[in-house]
C-alpha positions as CSV (number, residue, x, y, z in Angstrom):
1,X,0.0,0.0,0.0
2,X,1.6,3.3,-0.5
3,X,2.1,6.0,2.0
4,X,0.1,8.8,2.0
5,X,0.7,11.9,0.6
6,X,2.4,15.5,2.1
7,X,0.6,17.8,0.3
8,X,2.6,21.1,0.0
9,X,1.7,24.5,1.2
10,X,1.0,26.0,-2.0
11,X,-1.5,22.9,-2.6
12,X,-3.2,23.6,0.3
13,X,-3.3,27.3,-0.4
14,X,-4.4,26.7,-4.1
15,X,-7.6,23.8,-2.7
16,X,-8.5,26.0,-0.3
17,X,-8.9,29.0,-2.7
18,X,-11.1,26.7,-5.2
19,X,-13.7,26.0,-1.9
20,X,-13.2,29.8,-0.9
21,X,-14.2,30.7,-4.8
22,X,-17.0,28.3,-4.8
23,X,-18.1,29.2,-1.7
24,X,-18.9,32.7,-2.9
25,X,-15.9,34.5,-0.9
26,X,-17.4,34.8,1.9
27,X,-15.2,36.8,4.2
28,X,-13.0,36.5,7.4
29,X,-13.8,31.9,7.0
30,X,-9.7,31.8,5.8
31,X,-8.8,29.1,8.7
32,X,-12.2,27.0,7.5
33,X,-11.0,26.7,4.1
34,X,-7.7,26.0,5.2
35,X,-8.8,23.3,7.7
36,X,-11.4,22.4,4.9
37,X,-9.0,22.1,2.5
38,X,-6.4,19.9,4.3
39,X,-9.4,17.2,5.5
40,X,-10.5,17.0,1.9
41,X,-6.9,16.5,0.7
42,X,-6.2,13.6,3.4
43,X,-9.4,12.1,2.5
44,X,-8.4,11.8,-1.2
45,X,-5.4,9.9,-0.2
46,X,-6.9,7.4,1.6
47,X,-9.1,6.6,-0.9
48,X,-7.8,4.1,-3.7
49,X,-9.7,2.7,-6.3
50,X,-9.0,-1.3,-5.5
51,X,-10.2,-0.6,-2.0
52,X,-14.4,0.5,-1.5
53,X,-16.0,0.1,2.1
54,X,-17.7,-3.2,-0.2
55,X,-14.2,-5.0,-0.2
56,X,-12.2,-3.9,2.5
């Protein structure tokens, strides 16, 4: 299985900026995109397609 993922700064910065955007820029939320941003980014690298909750 391979290891997870670092994800840089600047990845983190760019993701979180995409949610912000999307979000409709709402002000003065920086620190819950970041946060945001980092927990979707984890979550993305534990998923794999070969294993589903259905074969684990």
């Amino acid at each position: 299985m391979a290891e997870p993922t670092e994800h840089t700064e600047e990845e983190l910065r760019t993701y979180a900026h995409q949610l912000w955007e999307k979000a409709g820029r709402p002000e003065g939320r920086d620190k819950e995109f970041w946060d945001l941003a980092e927990q979707e980014l984890r979550n993305k690298d534990k998923s794999s397609p070969i294993r589903t909750p259905d074969n684990l």
